[in-house]
Structures are given as C-alpha cells and as structure tokens.
C-alpha positions in Angstrom: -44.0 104.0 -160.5 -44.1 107.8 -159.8 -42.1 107.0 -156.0 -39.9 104.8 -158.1 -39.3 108.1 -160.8 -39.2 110.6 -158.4 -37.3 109.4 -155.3 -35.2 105.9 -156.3 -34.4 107.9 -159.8 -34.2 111.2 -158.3 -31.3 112.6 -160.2 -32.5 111.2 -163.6 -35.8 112.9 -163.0 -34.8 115.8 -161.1 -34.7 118.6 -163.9 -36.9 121.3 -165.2 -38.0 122.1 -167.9 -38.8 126.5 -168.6 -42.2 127.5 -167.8 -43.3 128.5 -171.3 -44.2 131.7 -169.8 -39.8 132.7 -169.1 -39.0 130.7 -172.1 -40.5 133.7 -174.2 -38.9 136.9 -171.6 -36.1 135.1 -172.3 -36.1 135.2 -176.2 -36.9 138.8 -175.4 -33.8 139.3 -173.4 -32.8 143.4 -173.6 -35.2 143.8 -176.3 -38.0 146.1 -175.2 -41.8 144.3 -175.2 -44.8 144.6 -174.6 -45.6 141.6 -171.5 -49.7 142.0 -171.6 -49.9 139.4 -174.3 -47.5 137.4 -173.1 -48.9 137.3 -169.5 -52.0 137.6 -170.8 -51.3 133.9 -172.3 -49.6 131.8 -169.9 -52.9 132.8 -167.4 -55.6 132.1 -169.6 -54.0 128.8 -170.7 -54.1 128.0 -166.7 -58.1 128.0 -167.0 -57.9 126.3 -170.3 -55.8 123.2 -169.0 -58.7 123.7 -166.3 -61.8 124.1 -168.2 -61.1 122.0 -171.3 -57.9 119.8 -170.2 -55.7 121.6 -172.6 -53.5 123.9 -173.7 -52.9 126.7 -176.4 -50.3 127.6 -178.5 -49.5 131.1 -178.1 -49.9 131.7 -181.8 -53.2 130.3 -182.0 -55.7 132.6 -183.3 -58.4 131.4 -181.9 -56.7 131.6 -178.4 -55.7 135.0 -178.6 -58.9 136.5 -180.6 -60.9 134.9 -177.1 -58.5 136.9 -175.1 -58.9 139.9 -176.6 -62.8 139.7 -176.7 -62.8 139.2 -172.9 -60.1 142.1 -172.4 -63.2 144.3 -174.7 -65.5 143.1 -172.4 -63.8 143.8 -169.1 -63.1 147.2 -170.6 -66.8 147.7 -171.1 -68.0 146.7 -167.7 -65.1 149.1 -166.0 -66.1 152.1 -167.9 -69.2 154.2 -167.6 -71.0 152.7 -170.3 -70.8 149.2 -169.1 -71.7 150.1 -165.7 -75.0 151.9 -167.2 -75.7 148.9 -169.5 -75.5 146.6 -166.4 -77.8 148.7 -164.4 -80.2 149.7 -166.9 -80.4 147.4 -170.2 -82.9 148.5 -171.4 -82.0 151.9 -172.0 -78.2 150.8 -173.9 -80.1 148.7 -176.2 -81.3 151.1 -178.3 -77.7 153.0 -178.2 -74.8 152.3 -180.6 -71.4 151.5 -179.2 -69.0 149.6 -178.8 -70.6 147.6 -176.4 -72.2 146.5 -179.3 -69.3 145.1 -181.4 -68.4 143.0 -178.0 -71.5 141.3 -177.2 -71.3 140.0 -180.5 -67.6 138.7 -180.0 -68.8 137.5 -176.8 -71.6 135.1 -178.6 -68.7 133.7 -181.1 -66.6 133.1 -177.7 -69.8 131.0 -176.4 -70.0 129.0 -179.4 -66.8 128.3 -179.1 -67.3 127.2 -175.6 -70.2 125.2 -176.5 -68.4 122.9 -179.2 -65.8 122.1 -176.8 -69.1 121.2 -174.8 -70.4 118.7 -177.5 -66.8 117.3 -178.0 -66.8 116.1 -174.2 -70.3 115.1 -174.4 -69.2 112.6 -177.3 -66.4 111.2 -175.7 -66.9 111.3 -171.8 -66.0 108.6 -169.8 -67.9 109.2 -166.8 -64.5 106.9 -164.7 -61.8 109.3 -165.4 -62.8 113.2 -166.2 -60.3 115.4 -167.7 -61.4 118.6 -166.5 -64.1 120.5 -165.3 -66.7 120.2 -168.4 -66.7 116.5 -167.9 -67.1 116.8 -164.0 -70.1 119.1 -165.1 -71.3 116.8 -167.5 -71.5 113.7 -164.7 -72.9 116.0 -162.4 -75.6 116.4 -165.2 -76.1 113.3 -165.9 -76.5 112.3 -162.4 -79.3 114.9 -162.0 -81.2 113.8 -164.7 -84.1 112.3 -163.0 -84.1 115.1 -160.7 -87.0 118.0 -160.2 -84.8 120.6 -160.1 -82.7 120.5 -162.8 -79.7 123.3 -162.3 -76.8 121.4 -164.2 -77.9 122.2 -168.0 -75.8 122.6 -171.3 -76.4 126.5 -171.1 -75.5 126.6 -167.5 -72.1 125.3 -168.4 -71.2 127.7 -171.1 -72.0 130.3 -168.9 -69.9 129.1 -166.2 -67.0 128.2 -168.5 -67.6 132.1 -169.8 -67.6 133.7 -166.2 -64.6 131.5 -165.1 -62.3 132.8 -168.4 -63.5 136.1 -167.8 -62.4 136.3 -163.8 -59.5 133.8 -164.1 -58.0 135.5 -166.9 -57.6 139.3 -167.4 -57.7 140.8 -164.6 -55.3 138.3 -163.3 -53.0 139.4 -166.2 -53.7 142.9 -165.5 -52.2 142.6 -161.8 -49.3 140.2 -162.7 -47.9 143.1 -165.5 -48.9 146.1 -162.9 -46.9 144.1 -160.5 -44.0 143.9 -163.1 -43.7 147.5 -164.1 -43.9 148.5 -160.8 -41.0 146.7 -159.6 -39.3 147.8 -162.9 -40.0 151.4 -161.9 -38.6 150.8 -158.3 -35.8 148.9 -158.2 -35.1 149.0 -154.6 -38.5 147.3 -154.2 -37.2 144.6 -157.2 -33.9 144.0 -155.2 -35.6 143.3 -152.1 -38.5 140.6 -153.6 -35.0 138.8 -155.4 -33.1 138.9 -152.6 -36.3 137.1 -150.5 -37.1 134.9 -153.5 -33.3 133.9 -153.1 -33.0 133.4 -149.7 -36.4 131.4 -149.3 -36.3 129.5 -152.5 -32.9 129.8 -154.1 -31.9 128.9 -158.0 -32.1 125.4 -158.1 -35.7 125.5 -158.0 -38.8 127.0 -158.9 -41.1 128.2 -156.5 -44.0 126.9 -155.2 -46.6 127.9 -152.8 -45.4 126.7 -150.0 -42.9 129.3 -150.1 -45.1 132.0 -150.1 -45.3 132.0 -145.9 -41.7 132.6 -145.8 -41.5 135.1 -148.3 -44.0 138.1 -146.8 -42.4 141.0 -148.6 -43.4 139.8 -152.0 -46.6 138.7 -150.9 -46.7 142.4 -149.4 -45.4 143.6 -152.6 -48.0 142.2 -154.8 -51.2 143.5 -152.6 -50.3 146.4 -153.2 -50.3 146.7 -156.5 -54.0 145.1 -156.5 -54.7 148.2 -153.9 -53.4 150.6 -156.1 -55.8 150.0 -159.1 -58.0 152.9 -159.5 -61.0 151.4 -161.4 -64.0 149.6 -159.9 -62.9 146.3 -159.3 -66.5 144.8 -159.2 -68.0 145.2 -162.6 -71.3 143.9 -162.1 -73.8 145.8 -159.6 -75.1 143.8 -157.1 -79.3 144.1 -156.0 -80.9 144.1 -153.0 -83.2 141.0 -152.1 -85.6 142.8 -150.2 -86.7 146.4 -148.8 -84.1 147.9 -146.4 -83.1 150.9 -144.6 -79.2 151.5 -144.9 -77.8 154.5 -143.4 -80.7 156.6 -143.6 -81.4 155.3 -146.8 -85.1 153.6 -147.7 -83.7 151.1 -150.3 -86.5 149.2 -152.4 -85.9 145.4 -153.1 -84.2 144.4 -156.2 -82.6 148.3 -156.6 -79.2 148.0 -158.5 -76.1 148.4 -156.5 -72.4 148.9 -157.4 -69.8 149.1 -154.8 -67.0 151.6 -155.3 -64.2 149.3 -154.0 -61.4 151.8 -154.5 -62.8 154.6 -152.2 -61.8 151.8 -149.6 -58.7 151.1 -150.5 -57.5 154.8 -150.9 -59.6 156.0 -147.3 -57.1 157.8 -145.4 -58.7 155.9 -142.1 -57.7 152.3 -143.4 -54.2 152.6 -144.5 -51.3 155.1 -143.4 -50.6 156.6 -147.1 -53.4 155.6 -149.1 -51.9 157.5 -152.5 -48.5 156.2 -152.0 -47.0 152.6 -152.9 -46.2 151.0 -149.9 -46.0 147.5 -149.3 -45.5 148.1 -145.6 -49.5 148.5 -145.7 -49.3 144.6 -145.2 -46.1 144.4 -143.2 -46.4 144.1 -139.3 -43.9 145.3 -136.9 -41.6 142.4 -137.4 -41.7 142.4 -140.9 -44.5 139.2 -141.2 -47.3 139.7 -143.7 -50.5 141.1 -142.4 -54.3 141.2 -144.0 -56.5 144.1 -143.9 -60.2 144.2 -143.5 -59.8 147.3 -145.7 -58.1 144.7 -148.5 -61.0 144.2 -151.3 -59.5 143.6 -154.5 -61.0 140.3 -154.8 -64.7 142.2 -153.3 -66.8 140.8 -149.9 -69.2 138.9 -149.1 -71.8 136.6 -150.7 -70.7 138.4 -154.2 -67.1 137.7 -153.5 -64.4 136.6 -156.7 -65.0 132.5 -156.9 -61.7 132.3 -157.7 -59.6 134.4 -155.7 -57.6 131.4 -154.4 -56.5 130.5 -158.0 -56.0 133.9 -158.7 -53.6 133.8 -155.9 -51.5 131.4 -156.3 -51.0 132.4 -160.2 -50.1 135.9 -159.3 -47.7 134.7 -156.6 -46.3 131.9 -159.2 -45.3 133.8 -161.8 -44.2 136.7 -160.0 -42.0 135.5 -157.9 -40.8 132.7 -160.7 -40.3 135.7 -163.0 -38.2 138.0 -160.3 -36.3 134.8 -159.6 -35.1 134.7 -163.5 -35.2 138.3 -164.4 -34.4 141.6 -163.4 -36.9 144.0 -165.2 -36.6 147.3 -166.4 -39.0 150.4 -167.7 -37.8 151.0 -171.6 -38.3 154.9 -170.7 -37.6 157.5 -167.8 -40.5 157.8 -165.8 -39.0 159.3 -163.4 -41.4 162.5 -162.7 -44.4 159.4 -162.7 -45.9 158.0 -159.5 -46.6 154.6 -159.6 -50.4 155.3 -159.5 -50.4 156.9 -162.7 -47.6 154.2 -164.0 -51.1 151.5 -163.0 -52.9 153.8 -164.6 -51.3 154.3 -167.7 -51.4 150.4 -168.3 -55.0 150.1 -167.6 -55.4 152.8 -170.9 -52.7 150.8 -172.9 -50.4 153.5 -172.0 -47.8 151.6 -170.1 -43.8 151.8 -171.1 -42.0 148.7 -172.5 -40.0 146.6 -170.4 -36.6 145.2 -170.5 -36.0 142.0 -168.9 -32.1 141.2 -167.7 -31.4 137.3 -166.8 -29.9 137.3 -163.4 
C-alpha cells in the first residue's frame, strides 16, 4: 500500500504539509518575536512523540509549564548554586533559594511522567509499542523473574525525566543561538541559503542525508555550540577509585566537574578561539572537519546519550528554517560580538527577530 501511495501515486501524494514549527515564523512574518518558545516547542514535542507517542499543542499549559520547569532547572545546574548543590547536598538543603521552588516543579513534572506511565501500563499491547514507555514496560515485564531487577516503574520516570531534560533545552538553546547569530551576520546567512539551495533546493525539505553535502552549515552550527560560555556538563562526575592525576592524589568517589569551555576557547586547539568562525570546522577544500577539541556534547563514558538526536534536530530545523526564511536582529547590535549576542540569550537578554519569507 505505501509503494503503491508513494511511487504508482506519486504526484497525488507528493506534497507537504508546513512543519508546525515555520507554520508559526510564518504567522510572525516582519513582526518582531521572541523564537525561544517557539523553538523551545517544536524540540520538546520531538521527545514527546518519542517518549509518550504524542504530541502537544503549543497552547497547552501543561506542555509549556513542563518546559519552563526544565528551562529552571537547567538554569540551576549552570549556575553556581546548582553546581554547589550537586557537589555538596547536603550543605544546600538547609539553604533557601530558588533551587528550592524548582525541585518542587520538578516533582509535579514526575508525576506527570508517571501517569502517563500508568496510562501505558493499562493499555499496553506488548505486539505493537507506541513509543519508548511501552518498549520499557516489555522490557520490564520480561525481567520479571529475573534477580537483578533494573527495569522498575521509578527507573522509567527518571529516564523519561533525564531524556526531556537533555533532548529539550539545551537543544533549543543552540537552535535560537544559531538563529540570531546568522541574523547578526548576514554574510554567514547568505552563504548557509545559498548551500541549502544548491544541495537541497525549494521543492523539498531537507533531510539528513543532505547534511554531507552541505559542510558550511554543518560548520556553521558547531560553532555556535563552541561559542557557549557556560559549563556544558551540569552534573559533576566522581572518581571510582583512588588516583594520581597530574600530580594530583585524587581520593575515590571525589566530585568532579569538567570546565568544557576552557577547551573550546584554548588558544592551542582552534586558530581564534574568541572569534566566530566556522572555518574552525572547514578543511582546506572547504569539507567539514571534527575536532578532538569539539566537546559540546562532553567525552567519554559521561558523554550526552543523545547527541545523535540532538544532531539531527539542530541540523533539521536550521537548515529547514534558513531554507524558508531570511532572519533578522529587531535592533542594531552592531558594536556586539557574537559571544556576548550567545551570551545575552543565555540571561534572556537576546534581541527580537524578524523573519523575511524568501
């Protein structure tokens, strides 16, 4: 049926409908707005469709309160604070703050999480899962009689929890950083449209496939993930055993947090570490290139889980956005690098854009 749909019936079947995602730029058309929301959605909603097997309305409350308290809790890892709390507990529980306020949101988010739990549970059929709770929950059930029991109820809301807090905002985060910037420089915007078009065209949106033939934007959007400032691992690691590191005599179980960004802006990995320059992942003949010194996603055993979804959703909607749109700052930041324009978003700073069809 689908070969008969899609190839004998190619023409019938052969439109598109708008990624809900442009469909609200586009209502937006030379208005100013504010894109974090509206990123902010259409990523999320990727690890719903995932997690539970659907979507969200944009204008559901629920949807965007669960957002907001996972925004309040990335903000509370990244920050001083957070990274104290992590390290020492102990100490923070007997401290006001708003950490305080956001572990409470974060137990209403888990409640949430686990009544979508019990509304699989009741109607599971263990031949055809939806999504990734009812492949958990047949996992469970097929590990019932076993001694070491890992796949429980409370495993899954927390997994559910950590895959909504790493698939969703900082994802957002990088798409909008990735949009200003190209707003802010629009010889960098002309040349990711003029790739976008040459690779992928207007009759079409594009895929991933495309993103081998289209280095520059691939180049584009590493960059912008090297030029975030903050810590981009927010919980400290801890040694598994007694070591000596660098001169260092490092019990077992000591609290570690990796400062990612004094890699990405060392003078010895990249040629101008405090300028934007997507020519850090360019090669000689223009062909994108990896660095060892690349670590937005972290390294090692510790590494992001889901840096290949993150990935391809950055890519996606980038290069499906700059293949619609031409954006635009809503004010003159002309005597701003694009550093501080990063850093400016990160403290809810960041100008309006402008989005232009093409």
């Amino acid at each position: 049926m689908i070969k008969e749909a899609l190839i004998d019936h190619a023409e019938e079947f052969g439109g598109r409908n708008i990624l809900p995602t442009i469909e609200r730029i586009f209502h937006n058309q030379r208005q100013p707005f504010e894109p974090k929301r509206k990123c902010t959605n259409a990523v999320s909603n990727i690890i719903c469709a995932v997690v539970f097997g659907n979507r969200f309305d944009y204008q559901n409350q629920t949807f965007i309160e669960n957002q907001k308290t996972l925004e309040s809790l990335l903000k509370v890892c990244s920050n001083f604070t957070g990274m104290v709390y992590n390290s020492f507990p102990r100490i923070m529980e007997y401290l006001p703050g708003q950490h305080t306020k956001t572990f409470a949101d974060i137990e209403k988010l888990c409640d949430f999480i686990h009544e979508k739990v019990v509304l699989h549970q009741k109607t599971l059929d263990i031949q055809e899962p939806r999504d990734f709770i009812d492949c958990f929950l047949i996992k469970s059930e097929k590990e019932q009689n076993s001694s070491n029991i890992i796949y429980t109820p409370e495993s899954l809301v927390r997994f559910v929890l950590e895959m909504f807090f790493a698939g969703t905002v900082s994802t957002s985060n990088v798409l909008v950083s990735s949009l200003l910037v190209v707003a802010k420089l629009p010889h960098i915007q002309a040349k990711v449209q003029q790739e976008i078009t040459e690779v992928v065209g207007t009759n079409r949106i594009p895929s991933m496939e495309d993103r081998l033939k289209m280095p520059f934007t691939n180049a584009v959007i590493h960059e912008v993930q090297r030029c975030w400032k903050d810590s981009l691992e927010t919980f400290p690691r801890a040694t598994t055993c007694d070591l000596k590191f660098h001169g260092y005599n490092i019990p077992k179980y000591t609290a570690v947090v990796p400062v990612l960004p004094s890699v990405h802006f060392d003078p010895l990995q990249w040629e101008t570490p405090g300028k934007f320059n997507p020519d850090h992942f360019l090669d000689e003949k223009g062909q994108f290139r990896k660095r060892d010194a690349f670590m937005a996603f972290s390294a090692g055993k510790r590494s992001c889980p889901g840096e290949a979804l993150a990935r391809m959703e950055v890519f996606l909607f980038f290069s499906a956005l700059l293949q619609k749109f031409t954006f635009y700052l809503d004010v003159d930041t002309k005597d701003m690098d694009v550093i501080s324009l990063i850093t400016d978003f990160k403290n809810n700073k960041a100008p309006l854009l402008r989005a232009i069809k093409c």
